[in-house]
C-alpha angles and dihedrals in degrees: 000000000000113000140197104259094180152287142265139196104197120177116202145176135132085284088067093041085054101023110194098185138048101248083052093048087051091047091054088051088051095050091047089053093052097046080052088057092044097052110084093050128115101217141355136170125240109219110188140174098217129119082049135062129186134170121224089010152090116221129199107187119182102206 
């Protein structure tokens, strides 16, 4: 029977793919080690805020 493994936020963008500044560098060593945790798994689901973009707001659109 399929299980929650676990679960991940992961903010993104081309500042974290060429970080300039320590707090970004950490962040990119934080996203490598998730994506090791997360590859040995079967399946997972990709949940993402884009398509839509609102300040002050979070959005959960079912499309």
């Amino acid at each position: 029977m399929p299980m929650l493994a676990g679960i991940a936020m992961m903010p993104h963008g081309n500042d974290v793919l060429a970080p300039k500044d320590e707090e970004t560098k950490r962040l990119a060593e934080l996203l490598r080690w998730i994506e090791k945790e997360f590859s040995g798994l079967d399946a997972y689901v990709l949940v993402t805020p884009h398509n839509l973009r609102m300040s002050d707001h979070i959005g959960v659109v079912f499309a």
